[in-house]
C-alpha positions in Angstrom: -2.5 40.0 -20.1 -2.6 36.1 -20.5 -6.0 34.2 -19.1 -5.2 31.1 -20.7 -3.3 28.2 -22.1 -4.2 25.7 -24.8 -1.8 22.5 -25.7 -3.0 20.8 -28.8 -1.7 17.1 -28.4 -1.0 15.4 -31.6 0.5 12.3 -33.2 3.4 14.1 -34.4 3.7 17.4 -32.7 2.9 19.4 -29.5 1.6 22.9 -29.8 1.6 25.5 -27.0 -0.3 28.9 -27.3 -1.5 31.7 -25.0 -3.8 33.5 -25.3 -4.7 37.1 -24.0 -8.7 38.1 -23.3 -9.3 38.8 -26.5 -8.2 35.2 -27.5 -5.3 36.3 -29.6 -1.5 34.3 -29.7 0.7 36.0 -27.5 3.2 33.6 -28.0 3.7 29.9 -29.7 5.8 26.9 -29.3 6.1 23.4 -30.9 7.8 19.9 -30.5 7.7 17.1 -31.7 5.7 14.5 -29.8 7.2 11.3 -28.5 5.7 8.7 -29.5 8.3 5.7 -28.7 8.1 6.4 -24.6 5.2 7.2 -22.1 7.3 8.9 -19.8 9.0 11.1 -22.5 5.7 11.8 -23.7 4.8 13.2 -20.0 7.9 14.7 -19.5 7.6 17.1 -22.7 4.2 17.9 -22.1 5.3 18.9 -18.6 8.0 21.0 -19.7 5.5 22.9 -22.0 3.3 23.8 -19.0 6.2 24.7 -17.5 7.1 27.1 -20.1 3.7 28.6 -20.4 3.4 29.3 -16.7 6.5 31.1 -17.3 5.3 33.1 -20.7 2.2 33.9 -18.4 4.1 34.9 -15.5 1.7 33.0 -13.1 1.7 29.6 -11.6 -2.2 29.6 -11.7 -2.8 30.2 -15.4 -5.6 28.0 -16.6 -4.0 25.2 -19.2 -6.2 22.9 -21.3 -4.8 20.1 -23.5 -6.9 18.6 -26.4 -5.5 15.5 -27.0 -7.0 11.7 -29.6 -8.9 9.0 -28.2 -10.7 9.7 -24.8 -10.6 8.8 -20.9 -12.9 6.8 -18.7 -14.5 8.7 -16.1 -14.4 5.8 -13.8 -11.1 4.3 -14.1 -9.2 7.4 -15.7 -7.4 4.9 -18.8 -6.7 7.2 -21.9 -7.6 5.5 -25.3 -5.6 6.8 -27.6 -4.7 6.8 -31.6 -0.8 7.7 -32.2 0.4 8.0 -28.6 1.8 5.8 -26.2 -1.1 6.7 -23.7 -3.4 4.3 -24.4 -3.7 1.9 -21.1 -2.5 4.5 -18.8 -3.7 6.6 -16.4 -2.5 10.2 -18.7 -4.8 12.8 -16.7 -3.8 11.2 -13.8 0.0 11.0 -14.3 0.5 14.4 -15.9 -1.6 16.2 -13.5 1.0 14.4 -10.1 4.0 15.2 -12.6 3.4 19.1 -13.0 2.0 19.3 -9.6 -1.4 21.7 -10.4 -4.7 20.9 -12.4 -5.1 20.8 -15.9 -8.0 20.3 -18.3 -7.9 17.9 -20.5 -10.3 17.7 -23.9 -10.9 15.7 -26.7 -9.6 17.5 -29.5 -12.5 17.3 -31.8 -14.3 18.5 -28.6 -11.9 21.3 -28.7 -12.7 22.4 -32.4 -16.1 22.8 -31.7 -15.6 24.4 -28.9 -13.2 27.4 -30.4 -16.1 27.3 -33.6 -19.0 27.8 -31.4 -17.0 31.1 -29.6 -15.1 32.4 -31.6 -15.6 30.9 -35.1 -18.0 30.3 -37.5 -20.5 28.9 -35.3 -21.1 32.2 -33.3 -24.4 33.0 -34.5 -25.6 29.8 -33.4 -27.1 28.5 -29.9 -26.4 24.5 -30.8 -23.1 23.5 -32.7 -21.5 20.1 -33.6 -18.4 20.7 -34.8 -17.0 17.5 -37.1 -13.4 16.7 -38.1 -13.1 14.9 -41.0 -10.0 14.0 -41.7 -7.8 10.1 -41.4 -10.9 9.6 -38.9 -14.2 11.3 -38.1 -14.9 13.0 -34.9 -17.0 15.7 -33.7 -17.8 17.9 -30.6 -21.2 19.0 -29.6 -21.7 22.6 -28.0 -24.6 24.6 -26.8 -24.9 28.1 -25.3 -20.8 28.3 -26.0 -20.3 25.1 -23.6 -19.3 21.5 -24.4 -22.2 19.1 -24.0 -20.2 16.7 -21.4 -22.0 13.3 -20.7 -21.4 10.2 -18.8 -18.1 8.7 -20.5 -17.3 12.1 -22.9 -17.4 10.2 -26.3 -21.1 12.2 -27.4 -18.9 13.6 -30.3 -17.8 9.9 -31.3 -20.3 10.2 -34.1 -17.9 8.3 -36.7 -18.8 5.1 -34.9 -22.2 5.4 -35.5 -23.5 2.6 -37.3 -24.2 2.9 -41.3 -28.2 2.6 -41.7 -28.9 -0.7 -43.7 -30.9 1.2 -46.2 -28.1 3.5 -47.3 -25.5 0.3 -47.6 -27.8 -1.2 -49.4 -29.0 2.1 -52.1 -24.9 2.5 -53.0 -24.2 -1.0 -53.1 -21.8 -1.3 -50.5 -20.9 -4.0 -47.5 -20.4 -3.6 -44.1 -16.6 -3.0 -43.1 -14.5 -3.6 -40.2 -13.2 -0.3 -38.3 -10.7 0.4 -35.7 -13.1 0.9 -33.1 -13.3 -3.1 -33.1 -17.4 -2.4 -34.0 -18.1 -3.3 -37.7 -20.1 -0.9 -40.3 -18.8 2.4 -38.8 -19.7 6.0 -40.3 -15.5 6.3 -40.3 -15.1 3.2 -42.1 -16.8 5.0 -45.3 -16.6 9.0 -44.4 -13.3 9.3 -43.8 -10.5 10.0 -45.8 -9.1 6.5 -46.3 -13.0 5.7 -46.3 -13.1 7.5 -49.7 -10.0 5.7 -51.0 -12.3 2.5 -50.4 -15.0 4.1 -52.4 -13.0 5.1 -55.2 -11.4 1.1 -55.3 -15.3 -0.3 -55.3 -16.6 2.2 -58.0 -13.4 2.6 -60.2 -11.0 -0.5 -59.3 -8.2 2.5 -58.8 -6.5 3.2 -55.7 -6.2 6.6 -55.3 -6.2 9.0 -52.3 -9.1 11.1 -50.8 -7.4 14.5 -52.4 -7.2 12.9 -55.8 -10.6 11.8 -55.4 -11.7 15.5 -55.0 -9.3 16.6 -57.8 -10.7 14.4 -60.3 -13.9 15.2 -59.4 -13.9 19.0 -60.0 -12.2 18.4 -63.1 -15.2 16.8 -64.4 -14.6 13.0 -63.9 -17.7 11.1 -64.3 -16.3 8.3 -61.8 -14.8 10.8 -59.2 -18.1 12.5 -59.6 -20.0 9.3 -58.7 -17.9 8.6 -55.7 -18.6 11.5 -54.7 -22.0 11.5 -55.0 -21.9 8.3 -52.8 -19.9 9.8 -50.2 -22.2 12.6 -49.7 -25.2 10.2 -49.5 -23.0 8.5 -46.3 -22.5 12.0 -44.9 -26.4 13.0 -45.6 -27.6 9.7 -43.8 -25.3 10.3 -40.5 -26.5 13.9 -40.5 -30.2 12.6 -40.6 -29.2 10.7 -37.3 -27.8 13.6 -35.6 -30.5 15.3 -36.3 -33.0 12.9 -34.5 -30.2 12.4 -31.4 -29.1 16.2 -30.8 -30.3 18.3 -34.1 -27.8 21.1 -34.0 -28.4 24.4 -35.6 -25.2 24.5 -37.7 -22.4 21.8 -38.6 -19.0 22.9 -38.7 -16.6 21.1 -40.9 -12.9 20.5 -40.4 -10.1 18.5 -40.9 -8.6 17.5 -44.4 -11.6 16.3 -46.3 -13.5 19.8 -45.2 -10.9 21.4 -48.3 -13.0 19.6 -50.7 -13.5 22.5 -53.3 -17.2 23.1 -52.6 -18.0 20.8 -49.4 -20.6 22.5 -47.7 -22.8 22.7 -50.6 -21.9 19.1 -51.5 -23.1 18.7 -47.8 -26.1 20.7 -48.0 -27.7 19.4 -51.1 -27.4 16.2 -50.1 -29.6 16.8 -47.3 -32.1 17.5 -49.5 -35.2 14.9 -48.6 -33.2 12.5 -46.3 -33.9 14.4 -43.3 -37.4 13.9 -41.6 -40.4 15.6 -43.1 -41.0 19.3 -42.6 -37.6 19.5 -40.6 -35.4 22.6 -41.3 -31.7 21.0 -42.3 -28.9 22.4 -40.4 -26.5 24.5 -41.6 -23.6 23.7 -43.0 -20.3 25.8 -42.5 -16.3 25.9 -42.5 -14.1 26.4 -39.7 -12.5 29.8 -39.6 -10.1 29.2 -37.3 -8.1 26.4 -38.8 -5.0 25.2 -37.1 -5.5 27.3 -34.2 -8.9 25.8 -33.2 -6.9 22.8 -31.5 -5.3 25.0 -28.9 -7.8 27.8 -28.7 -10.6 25.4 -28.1 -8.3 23.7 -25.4 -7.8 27.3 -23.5 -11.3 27.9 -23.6 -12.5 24.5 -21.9 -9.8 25.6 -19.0 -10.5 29.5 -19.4 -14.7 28.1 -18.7 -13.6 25.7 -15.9 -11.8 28.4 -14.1 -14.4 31.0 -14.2 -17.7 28.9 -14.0 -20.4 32.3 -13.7 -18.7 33.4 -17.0 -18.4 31.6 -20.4 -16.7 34.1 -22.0 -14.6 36.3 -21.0 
């Protein structure tokens, strides 16, 4: 039997899953995503909530969508990366189009949500799952649930600011970053972030997966931005420790394929964190590419049936 629904909104496609109580696939579906059109946008995501109500066999079947960017809680304007949302009114729209209510989720939010239940975070009462991949991003979740505040961006961690200290140990300068704020976490962490670190340490411009190539093969340079990096991910980790200090970190996205990441991670923590502390740990996603639309089911699967987190 199907309890739930989980669309994972993406630059280039749009995934569709159900999901019976044991949170297994009963079924899949994917489309391209529009991108040149706002109202083709709306209208394929509707026809996908059409089709899973139809999978389901039931008109009330509880849908999430995990979608970039996030929404304002006052004014209900999406912001966006890669989609013609950005400016409008998408909950809003979507929800009048299909004619029911739907949940709609970050999708880093959504990650963390599917690693804290059913993933690799289970063992753990506080999890902040973070993406790393063309941006950083993260969700934050405790007792199973998303930690929801006042505007929904708490897992917008990649636009926290780089500590002085740390620019100024790896000899680096403060960059620009889409955000429109200057000296962001992203700017440096991310994968394009490493392509910048490799051009200041080397001069080369290579990618993020080269970087990580060269490195295990023993490049002294590679190794050194590297090192670097993982001084940049040490320092943000020492401020999430003194906002929300998770239990575990989950890692995900493209740079979380770095052969040996998590103890790359967890040896860097090694004295940056605050005396006599205990560090996090510091873990994989297990679920892969079927956190996205899990994690999107379960935020509506948790809405529908508030007593009950899991089911």
């Amino acid at each position: 039997m199907a309890v739930a629904g989980g669309i994972d909104l993406g630059g280039t496609k749009i995934e569709a899953k159900l999901f019976d109580h044991e949170w297994q696939c009963l079924v899949s579906k994917r489309i391209p995503t529009p991108t040149q059109s706002y109202d083709e946008l709306l209208s394929a995501l509707a026809n996908v909530v059409g089709w899973l109500e139809k999978q389901a066999g039931r008109k009330d079947l509880p849908i999430g969508i995990g979608h970039p960017g996030y929404q304002s809680r006052s004014t209900g304007i999406a912001v966006t990366s890669n989609l013609p949302a950005t400016g409008k009114r998408f909950s809003a729209d979507l929800t009048e189009l299909v004619g029911r209510e739907l949940v709609f989720e970050n999708d880093c939010n959504c990650l963390a949500l599917s690693e804290a239940v059913l993933g690799a975070g289970q063992p753990y009462r506080s999890v902040y799952g973070v993406v790393l991949g063309t941006g950083v991003g993260a969700g934050f979740c405790v007792d199973g649930k998303l930690v929801s505040a006042r505007n929904g961006t708490s897992g917008e961690c990649g636009h926290i600011a780089i500590s002085n200290n740390v620019i100024q140990e790896c000899d680096l300068e403060y960059l620009a970053c889409g955000c429109g704020r200057v000296g962001c976490y992203e700017t440096y962490l991310a994968g394009p972030g490493m392509s910048r670190l490799a051009q200041r340490v080397t001069g080369e411009s290579v990618s993020a997966k080269l970087v990580a190539e060269r490195a295990a093969q023993g490049d002294p340079e590679m190794q050194k931005v590297l090192q670097i990096w993982s001084r940049i991910a040490a320092d943000l980790v020492a401020a999430l420790q003194c906002i929300v200090d998770p239990e575990c970190i989950v890692l995900a996205g493209g740079l979380s394929k770095i052969p040996d990441v998590t103890e790359i991670f967890t040896a860097s923590l090694d004295g940056k964190l605050l005396p006599h502390t205990e560090p996090p740990a510091v873990l994989l996603a297990q679920n892969g590419d079927s956190s996205g639309t899990r994690g999107a089911a379960l935020a509506a699967y948790q809405q529908s049936t508030p007593v009950e987190t899991t089911p």
